[in-house]
mmCIF file as Biopython writes it, N, C-alpha, C and O atoms, coordinates in Angstrom:
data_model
#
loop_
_atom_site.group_PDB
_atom_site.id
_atom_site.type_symbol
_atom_site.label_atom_id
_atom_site.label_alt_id
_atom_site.label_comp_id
_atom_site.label_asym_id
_atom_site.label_entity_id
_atom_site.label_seq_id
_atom_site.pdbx_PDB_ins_code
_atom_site.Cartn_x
_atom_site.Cartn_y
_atom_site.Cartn_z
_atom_site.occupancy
_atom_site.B_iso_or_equiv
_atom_site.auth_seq_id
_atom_site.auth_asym_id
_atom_site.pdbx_PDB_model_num
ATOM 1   N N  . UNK A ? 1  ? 7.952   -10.552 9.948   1.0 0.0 1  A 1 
ATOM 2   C CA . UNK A ? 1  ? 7.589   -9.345  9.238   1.0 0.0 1  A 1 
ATOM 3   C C  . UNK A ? 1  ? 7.364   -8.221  10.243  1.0 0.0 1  A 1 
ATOM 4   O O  . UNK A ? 1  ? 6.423   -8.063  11.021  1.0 0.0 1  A 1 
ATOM 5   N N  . UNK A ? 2  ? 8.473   -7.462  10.037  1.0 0.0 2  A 1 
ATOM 6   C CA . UNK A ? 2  ? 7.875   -6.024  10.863  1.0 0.0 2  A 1 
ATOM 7   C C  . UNK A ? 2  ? 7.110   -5.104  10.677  1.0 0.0 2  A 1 
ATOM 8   O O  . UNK A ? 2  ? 6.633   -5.009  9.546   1.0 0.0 2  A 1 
ATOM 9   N N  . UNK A ? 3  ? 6.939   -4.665  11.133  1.0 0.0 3  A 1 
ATOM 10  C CA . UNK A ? 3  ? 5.508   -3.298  10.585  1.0 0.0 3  A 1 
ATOM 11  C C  . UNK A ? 3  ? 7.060   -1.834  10.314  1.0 0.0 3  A 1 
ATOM 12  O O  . UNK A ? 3  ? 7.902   -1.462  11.131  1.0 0.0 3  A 1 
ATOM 13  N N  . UNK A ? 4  ? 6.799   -1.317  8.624   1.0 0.0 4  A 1 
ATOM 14  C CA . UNK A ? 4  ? 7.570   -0.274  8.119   1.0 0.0 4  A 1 
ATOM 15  C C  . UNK A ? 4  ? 6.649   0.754   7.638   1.0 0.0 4  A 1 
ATOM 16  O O  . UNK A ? 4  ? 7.076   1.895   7.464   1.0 0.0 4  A 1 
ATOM 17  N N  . UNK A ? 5  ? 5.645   0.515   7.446   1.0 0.0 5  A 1 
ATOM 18  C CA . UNK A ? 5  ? 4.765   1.546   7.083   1.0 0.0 5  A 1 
ATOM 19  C C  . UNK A ? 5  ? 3.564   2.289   8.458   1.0 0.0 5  A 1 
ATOM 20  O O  . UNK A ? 5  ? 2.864   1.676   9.265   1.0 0.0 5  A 1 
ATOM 21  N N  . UNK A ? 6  ? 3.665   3.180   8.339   1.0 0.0 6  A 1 
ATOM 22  C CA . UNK A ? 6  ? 2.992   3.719   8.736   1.0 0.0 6  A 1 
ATOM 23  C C  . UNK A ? 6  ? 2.382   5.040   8.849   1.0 0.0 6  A 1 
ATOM 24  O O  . UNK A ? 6  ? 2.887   5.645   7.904   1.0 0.0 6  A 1 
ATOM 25  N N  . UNK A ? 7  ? 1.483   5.955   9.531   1.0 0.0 7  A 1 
ATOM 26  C CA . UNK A ? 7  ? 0.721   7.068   9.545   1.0 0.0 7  A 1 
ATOM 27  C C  . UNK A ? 7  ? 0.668   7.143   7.927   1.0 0.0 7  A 1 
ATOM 28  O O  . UNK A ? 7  ? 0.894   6.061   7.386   1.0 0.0 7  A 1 
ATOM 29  N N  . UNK A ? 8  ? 0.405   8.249   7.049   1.0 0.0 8  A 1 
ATOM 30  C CA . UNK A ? 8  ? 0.009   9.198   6.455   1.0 0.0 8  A 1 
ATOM 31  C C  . UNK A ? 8  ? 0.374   8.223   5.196   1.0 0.0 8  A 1 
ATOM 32  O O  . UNK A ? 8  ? -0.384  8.089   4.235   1.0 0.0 8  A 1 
ATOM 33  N N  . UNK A ? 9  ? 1.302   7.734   5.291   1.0 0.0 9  A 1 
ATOM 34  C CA . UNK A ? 9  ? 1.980   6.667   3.913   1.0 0.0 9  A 1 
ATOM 35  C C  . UNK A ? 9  ? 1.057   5.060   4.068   1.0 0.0 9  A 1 
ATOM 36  O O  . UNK A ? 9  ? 1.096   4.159   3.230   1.0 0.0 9  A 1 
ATOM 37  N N  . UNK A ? 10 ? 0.436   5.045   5.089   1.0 0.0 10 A 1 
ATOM 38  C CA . UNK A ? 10 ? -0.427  3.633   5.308   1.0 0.0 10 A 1 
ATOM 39  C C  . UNK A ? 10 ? -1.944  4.066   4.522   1.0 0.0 10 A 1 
ATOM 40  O O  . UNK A ? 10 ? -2.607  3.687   3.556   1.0 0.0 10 A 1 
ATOM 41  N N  . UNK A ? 11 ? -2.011  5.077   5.573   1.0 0.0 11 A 1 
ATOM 42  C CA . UNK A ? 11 ? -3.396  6.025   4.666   1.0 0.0 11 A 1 
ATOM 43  C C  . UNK A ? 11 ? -3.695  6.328   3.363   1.0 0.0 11 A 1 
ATOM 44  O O  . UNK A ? 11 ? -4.845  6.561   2.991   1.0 0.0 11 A 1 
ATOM 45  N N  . UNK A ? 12 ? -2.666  6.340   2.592   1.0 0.0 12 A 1 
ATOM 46  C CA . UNK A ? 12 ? -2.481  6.559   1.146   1.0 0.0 12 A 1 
ATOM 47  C C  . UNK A ? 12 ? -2.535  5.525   -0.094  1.0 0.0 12 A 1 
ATOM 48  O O  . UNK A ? 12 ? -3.077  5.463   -1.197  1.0 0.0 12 A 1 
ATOM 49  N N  . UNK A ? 13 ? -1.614  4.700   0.756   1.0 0.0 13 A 1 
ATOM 50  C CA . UNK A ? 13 ? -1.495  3.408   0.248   1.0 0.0 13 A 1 
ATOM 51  C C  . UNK A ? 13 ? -2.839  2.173   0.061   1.0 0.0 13 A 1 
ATOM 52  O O  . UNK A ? 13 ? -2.951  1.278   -0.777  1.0 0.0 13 A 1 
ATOM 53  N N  . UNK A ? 14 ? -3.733  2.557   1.187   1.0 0.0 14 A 1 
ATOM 54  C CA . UNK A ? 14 ? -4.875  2.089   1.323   1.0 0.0 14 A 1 
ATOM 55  C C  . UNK A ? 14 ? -6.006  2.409   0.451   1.0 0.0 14 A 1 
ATOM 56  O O  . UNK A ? 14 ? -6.898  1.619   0.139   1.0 0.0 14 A 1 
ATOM 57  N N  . UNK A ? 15 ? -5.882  3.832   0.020   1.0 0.0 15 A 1 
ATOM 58  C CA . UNK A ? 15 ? -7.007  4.891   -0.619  1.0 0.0 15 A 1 
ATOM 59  C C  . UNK A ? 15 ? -6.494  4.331   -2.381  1.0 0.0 15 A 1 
ATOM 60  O O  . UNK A ? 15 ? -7.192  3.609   -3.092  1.0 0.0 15 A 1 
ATOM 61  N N  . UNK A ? 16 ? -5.114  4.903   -2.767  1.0 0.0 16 A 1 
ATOM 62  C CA . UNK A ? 16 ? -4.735  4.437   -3.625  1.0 0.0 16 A 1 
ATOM 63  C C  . UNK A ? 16 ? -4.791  3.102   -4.038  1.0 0.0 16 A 1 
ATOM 64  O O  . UNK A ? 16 ? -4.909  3.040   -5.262  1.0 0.0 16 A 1 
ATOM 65  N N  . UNK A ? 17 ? -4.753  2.006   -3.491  1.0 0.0 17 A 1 
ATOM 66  C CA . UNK A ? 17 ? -4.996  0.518   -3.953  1.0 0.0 17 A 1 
ATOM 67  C C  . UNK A ? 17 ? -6.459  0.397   -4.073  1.0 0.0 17 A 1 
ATOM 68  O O  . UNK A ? 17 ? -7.025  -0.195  -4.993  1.0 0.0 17 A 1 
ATOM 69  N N  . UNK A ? 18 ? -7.136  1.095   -2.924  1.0 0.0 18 A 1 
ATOM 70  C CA . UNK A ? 18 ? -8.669  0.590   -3.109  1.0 0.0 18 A 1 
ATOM 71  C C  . UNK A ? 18 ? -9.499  0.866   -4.386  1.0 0.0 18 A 1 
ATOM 72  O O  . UNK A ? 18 ? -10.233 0.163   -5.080  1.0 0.0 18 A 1 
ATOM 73  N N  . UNK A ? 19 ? -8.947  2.665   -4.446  1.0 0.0 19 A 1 
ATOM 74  C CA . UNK A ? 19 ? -9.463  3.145   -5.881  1.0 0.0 19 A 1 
ATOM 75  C C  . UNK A ? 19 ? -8.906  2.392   -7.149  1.0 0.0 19 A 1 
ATOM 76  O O  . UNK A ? 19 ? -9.747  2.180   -8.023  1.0 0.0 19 A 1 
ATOM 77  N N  . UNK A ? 20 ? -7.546  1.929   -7.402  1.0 0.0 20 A 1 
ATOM 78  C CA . UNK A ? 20 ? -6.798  1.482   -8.301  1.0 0.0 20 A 1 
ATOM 79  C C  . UNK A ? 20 ? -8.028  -0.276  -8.513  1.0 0.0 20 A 1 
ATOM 80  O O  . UNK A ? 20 ? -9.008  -0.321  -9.256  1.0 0.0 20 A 1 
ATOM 81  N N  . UNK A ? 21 ? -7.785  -0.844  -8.083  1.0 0.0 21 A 1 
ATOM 82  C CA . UNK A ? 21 ? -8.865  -1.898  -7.738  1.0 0.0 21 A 1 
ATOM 83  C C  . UNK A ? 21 ? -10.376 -1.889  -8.268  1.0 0.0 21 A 1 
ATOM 84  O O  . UNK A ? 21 ? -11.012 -2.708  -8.931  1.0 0.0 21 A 1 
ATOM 85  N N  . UNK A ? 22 ? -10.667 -0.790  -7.782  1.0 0.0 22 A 1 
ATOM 86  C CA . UNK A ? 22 ? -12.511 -0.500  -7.936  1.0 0.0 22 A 1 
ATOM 87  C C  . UNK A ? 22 ? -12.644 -0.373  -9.219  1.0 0.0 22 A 1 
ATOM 88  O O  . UNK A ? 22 ? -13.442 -0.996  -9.919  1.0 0.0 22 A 1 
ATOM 89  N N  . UNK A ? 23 ? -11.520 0.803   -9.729  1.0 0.0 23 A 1 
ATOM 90  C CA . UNK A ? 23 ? -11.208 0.932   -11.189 1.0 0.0 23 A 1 
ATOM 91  C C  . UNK A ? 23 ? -11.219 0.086   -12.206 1.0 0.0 23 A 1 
ATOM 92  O O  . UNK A ? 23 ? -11.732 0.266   -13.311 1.0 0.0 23 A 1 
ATOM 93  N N  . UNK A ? 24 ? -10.401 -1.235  -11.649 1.0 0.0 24 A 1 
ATOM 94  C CA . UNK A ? 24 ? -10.376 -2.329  -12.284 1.0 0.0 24 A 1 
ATOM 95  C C  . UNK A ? 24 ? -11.625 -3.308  -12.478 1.0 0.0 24 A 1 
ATOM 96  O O  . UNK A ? 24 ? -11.921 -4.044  -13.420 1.0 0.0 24 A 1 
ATOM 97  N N  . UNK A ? 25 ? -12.176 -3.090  -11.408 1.0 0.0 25 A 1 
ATOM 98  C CA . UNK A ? 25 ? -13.901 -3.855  -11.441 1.0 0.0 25 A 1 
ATOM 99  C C  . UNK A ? 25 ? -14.974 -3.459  -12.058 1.0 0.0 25 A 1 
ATOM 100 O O  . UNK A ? 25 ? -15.925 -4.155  -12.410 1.0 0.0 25 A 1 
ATOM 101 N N  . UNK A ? 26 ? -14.733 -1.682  -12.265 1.0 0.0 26 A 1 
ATOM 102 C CA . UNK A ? 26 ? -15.978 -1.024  -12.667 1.0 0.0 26 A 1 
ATOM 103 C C  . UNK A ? 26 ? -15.820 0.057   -13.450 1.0 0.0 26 A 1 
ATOM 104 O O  . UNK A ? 26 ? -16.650 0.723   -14.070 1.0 0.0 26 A 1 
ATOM 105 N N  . UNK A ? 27 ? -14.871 0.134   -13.366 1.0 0.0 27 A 1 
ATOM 106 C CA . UNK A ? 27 ? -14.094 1.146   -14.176 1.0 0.0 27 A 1 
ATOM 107 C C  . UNK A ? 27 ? -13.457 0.526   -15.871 1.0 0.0 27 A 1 
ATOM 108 O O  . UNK A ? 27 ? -13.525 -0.609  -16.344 1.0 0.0 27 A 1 
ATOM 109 N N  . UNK A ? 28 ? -12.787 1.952   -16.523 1.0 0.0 28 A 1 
ATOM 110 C CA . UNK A ? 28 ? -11.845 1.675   -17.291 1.0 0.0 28 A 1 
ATOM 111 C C  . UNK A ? 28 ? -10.429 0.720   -17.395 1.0 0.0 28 A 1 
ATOM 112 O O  . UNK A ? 28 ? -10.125 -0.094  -18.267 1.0 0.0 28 A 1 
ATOM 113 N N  . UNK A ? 29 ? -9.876  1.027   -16.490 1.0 0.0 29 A 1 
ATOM 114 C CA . UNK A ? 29 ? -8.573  0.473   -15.751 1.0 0.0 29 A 1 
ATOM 115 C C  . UNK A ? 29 ? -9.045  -0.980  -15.633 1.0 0.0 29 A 1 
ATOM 116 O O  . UNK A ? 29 ? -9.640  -1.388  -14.635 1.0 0.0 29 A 1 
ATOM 117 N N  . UNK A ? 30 ? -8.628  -2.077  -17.156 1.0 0.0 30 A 1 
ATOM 118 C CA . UNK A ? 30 ? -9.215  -3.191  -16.929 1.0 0.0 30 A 1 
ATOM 119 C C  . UNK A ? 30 ? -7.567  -4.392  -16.260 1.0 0.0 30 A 1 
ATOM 120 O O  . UNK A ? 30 ? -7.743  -4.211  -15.055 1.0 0.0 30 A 1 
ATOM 121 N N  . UNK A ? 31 ? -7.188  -4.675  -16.282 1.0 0.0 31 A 1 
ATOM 122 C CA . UNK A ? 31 ? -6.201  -5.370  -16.030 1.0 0.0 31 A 1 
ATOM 123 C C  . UNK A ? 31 ? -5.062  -4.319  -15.046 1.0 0.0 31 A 1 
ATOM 124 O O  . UNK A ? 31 ? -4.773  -4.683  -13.906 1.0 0.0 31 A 1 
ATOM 125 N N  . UNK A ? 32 ? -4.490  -3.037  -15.620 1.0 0.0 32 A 1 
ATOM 126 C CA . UNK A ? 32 ? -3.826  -2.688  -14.841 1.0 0.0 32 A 1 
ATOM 127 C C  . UNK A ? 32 ? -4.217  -2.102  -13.420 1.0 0.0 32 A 1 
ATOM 128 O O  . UNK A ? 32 ? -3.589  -1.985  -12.367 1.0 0.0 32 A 1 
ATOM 129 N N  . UNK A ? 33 ? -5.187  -1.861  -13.715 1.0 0.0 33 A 1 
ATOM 130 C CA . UNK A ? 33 ? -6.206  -2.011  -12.008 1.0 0.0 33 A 1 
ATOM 131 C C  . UNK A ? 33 ? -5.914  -2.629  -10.826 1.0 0.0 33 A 1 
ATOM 132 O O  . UNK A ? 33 ? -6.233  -2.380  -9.664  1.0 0.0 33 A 1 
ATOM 133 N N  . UNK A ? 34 ? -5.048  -3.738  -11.487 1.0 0.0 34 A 1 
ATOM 134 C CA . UNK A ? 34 ? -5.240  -5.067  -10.643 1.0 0.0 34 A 1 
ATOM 135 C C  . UNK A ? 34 ? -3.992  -4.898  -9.706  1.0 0.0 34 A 1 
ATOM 136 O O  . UNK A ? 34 ? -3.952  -5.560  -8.669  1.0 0.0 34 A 1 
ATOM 137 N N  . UNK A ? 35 ? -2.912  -3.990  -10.045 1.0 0.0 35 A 1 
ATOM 138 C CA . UNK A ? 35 ? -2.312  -3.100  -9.215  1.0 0.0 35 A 1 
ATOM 139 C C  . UNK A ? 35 ? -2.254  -2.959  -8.609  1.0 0.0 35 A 1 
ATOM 140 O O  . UNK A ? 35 ? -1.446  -3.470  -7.833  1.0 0.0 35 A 1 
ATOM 141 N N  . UNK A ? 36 ? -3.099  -2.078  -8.349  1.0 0.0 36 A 1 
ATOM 142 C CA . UNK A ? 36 ? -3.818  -1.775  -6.500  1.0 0.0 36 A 1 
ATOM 143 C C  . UNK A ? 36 ? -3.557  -2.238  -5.800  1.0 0.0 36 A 1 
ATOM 144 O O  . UNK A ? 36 ? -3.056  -1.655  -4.838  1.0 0.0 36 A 1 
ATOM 145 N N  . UNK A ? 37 ? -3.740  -3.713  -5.820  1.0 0.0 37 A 1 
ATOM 146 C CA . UNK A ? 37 ? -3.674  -4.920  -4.766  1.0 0.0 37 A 1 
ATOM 147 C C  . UNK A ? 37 ? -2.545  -4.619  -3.682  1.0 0.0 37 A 1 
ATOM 148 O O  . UNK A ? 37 ? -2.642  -4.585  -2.455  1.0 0.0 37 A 1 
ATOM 149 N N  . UNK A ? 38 ? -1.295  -4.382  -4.624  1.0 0.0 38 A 1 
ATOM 150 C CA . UNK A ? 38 ? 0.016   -4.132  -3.987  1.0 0.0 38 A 1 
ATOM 151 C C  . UNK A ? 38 ? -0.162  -3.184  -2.509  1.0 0.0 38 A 1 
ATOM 152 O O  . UNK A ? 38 ? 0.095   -3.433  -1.332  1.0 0.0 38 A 1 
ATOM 153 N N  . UNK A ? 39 ? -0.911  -1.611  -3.440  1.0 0.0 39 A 1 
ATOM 154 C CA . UNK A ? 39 ? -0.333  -0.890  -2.314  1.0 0.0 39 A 1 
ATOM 155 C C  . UNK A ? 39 ? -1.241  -0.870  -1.448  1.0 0.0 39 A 1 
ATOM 156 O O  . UNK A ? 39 ? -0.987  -0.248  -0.417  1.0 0.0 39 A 1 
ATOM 157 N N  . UNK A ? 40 ? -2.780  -1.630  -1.599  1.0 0.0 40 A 1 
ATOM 158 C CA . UNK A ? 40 ? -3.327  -1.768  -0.637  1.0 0.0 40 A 1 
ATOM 159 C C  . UNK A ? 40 ? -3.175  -2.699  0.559   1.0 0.0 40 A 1 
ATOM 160 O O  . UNK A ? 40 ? -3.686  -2.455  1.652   1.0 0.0 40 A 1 
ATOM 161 N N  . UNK A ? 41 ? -2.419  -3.816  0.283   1.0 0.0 41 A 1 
ATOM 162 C CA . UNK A ? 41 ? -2.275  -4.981  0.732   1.0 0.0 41 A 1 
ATOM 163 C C  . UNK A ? 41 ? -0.997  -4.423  2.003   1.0 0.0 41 A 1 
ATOM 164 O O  . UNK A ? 41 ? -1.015  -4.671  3.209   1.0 0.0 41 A 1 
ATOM 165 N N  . UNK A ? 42 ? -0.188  -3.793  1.393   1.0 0.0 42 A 1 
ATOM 166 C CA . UNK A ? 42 ? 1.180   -3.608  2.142   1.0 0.0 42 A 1 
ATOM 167 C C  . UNK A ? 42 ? 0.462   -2.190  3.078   1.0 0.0 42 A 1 
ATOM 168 O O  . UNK A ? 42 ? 1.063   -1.788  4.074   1.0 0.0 42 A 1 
ATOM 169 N N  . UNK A ? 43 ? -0.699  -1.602  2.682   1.0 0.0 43 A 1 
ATOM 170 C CA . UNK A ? 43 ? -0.954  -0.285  3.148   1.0 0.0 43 A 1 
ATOM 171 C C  . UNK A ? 43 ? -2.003  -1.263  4.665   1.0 0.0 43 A 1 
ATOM 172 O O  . UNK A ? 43 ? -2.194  -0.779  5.780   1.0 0.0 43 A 1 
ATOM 173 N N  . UNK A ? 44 ? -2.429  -2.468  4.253   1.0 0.0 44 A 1 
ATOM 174 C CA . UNK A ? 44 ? -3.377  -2.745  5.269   1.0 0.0 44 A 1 
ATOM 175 C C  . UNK A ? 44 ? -2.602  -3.516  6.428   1.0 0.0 44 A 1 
ATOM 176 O O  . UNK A ? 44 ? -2.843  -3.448  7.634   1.0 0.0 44 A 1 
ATOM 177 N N  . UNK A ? 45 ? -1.542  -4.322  5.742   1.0 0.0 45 A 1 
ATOM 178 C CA . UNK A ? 45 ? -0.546  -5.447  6.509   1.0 0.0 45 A 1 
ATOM 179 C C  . UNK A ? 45 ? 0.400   -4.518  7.406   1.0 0.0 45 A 1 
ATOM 180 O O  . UNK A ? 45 ? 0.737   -4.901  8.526   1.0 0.0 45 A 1 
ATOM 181 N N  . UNK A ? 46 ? 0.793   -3.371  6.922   1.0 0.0 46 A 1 
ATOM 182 C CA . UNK A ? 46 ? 1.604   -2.182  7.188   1.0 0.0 46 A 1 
ATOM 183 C C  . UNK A ? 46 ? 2.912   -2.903  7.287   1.0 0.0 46 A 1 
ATOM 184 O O  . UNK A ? 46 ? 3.592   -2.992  8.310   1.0 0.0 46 A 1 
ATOM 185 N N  . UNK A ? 47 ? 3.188   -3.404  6.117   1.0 0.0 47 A 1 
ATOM 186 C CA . UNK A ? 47 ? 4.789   -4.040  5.656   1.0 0.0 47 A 1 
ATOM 187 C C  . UNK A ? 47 ? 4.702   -4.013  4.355   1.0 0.0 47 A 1 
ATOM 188 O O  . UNK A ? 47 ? 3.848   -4.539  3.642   1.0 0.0 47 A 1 
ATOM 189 N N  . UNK A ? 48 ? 5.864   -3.210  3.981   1.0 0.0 48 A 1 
ATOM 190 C CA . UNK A ? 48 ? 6.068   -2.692  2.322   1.0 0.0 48 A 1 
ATOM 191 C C  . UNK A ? 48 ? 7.950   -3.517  2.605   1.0 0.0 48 A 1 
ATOM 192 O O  . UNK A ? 48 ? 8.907   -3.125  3.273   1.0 0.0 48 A 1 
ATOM 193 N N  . UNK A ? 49 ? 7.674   -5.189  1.408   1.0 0.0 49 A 1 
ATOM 194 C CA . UNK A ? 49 ? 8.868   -5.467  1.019   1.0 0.0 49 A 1 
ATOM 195 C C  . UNK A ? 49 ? 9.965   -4.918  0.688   1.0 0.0 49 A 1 
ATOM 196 O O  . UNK A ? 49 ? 11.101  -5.283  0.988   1.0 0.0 49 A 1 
ATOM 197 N N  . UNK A ? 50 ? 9.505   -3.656  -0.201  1.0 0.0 50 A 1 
ATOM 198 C CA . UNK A ? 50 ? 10.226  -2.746  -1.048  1.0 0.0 50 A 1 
ATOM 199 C C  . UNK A ? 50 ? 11.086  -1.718  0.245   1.0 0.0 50 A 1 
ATOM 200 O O  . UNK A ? 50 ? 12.203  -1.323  -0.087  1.0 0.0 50 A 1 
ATOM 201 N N  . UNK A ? 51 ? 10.670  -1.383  1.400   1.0 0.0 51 A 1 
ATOM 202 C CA . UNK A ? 51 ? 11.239  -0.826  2.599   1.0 0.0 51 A 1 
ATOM 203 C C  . UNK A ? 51 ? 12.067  -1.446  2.812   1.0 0.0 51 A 1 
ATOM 204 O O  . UNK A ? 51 ? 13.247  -1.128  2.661   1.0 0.0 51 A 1 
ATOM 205 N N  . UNK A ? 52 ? 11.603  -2.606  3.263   1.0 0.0 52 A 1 
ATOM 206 C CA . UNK A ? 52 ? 12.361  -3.791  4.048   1.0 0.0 52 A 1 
ATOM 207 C C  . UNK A ? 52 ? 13.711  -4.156  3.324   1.0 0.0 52 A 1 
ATOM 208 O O  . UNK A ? 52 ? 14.559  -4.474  4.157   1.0 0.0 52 A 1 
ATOM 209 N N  . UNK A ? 53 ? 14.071  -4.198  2.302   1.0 0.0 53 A 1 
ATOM 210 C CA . UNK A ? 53 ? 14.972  -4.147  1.395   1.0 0.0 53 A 1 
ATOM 211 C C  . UNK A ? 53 ? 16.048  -3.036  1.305   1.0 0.0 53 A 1 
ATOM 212 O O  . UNK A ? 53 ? 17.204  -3.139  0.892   1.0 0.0 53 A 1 
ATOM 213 N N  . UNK A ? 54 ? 15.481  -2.089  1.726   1.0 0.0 54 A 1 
ATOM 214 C CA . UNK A ? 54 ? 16.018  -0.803  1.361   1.0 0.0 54 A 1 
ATOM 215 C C  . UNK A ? 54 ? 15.960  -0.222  2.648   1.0 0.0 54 A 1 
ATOM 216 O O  . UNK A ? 54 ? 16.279  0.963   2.738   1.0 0.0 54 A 1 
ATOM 217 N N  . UNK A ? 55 ? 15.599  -0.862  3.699   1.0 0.0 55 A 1 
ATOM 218 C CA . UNK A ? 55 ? 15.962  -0.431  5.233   1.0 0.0 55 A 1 
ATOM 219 C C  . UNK A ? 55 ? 15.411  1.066   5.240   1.0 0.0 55 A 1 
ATOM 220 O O  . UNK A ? 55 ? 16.031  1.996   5.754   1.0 0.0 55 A 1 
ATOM 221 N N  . UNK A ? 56 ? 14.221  1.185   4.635   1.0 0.0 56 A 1 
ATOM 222 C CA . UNK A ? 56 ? 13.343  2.061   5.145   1.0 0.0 56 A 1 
ATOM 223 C C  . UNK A ? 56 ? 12.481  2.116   5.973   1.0 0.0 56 A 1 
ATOM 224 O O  . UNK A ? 56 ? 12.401  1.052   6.586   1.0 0.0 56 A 1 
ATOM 225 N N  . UNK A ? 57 ? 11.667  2.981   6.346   1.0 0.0 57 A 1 
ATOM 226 C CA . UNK A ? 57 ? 10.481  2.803   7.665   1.0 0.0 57 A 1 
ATOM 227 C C  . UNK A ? 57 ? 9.690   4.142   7.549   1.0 0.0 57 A 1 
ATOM 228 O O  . UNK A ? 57 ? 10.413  5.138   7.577   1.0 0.0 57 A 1 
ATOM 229 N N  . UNK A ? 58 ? 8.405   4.359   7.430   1.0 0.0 58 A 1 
ATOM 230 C CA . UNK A ? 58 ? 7.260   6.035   7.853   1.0 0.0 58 A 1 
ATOM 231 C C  . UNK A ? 58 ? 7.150   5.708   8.849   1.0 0.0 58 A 1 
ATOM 232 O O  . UNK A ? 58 ? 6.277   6.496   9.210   1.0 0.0 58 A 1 
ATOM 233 N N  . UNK A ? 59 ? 7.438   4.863   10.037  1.0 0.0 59 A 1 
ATOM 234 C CA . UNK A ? 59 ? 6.844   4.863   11.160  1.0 0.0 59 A 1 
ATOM 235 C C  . UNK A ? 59 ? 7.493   5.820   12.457  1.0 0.0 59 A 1 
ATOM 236 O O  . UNK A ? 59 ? 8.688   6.022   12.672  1.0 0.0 59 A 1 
ATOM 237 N N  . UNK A ? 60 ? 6.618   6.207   13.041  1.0 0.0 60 A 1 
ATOM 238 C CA . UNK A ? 60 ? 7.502   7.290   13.882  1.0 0.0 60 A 1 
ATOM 239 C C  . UNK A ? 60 ? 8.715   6.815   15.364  1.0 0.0 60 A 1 
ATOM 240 O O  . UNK A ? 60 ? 8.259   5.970   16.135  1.0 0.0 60 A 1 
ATOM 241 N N  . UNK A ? 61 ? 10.173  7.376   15.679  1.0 0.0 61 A 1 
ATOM 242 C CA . UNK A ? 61 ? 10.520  6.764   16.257  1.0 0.0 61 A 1 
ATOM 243 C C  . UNK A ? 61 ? 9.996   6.001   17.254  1.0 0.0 61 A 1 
ATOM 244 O O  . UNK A ? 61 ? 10.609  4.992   17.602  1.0 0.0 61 A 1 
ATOM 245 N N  . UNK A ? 62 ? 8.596   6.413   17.964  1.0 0.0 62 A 1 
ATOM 246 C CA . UNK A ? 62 ? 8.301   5.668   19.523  1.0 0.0 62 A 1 
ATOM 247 C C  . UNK A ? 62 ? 7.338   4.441   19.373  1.0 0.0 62 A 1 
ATOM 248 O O  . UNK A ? 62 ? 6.887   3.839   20.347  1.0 0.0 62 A 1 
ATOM 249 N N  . UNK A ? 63 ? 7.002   4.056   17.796  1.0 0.0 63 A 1 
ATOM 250 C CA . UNK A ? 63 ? 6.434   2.965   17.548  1.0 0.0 63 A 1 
ATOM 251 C C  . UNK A ? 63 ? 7.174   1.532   17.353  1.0 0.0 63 A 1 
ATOM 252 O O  . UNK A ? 63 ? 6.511   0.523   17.111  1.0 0.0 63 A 1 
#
């Protein structure tokens, strides 16, 4: 697994899953909450399958 995510799209991905998540625990957002997981998981691992597939990368060339 390579690392495809990164800077500003890792940051996002992290904020967005965490809130999506919390939502789901304490919030309204009862099941689809559970969501989150995704983009936090790939935002913390900094490998998004969905890149990797599609031979994408946010990471900057010298990384």
């Amino acid at each position: 697994m390579k690392t495809n995510v990164g800077g500003l799209d890792r940051v996002m991905r992290i904020a967005l899953g965490a809130n999506l998540a919390l939502l789901a625990i304490w919030g309204p957002l009862d099941p689809w909450g559970w969501l989150g997981l995704i983009p936090l998981l790939s935002g913390l691992m900094g490998f998004c399958p969905a890149y990797e597939c599609l031979r994408l990368s946010t990471l900057h060339k010298g990384n």
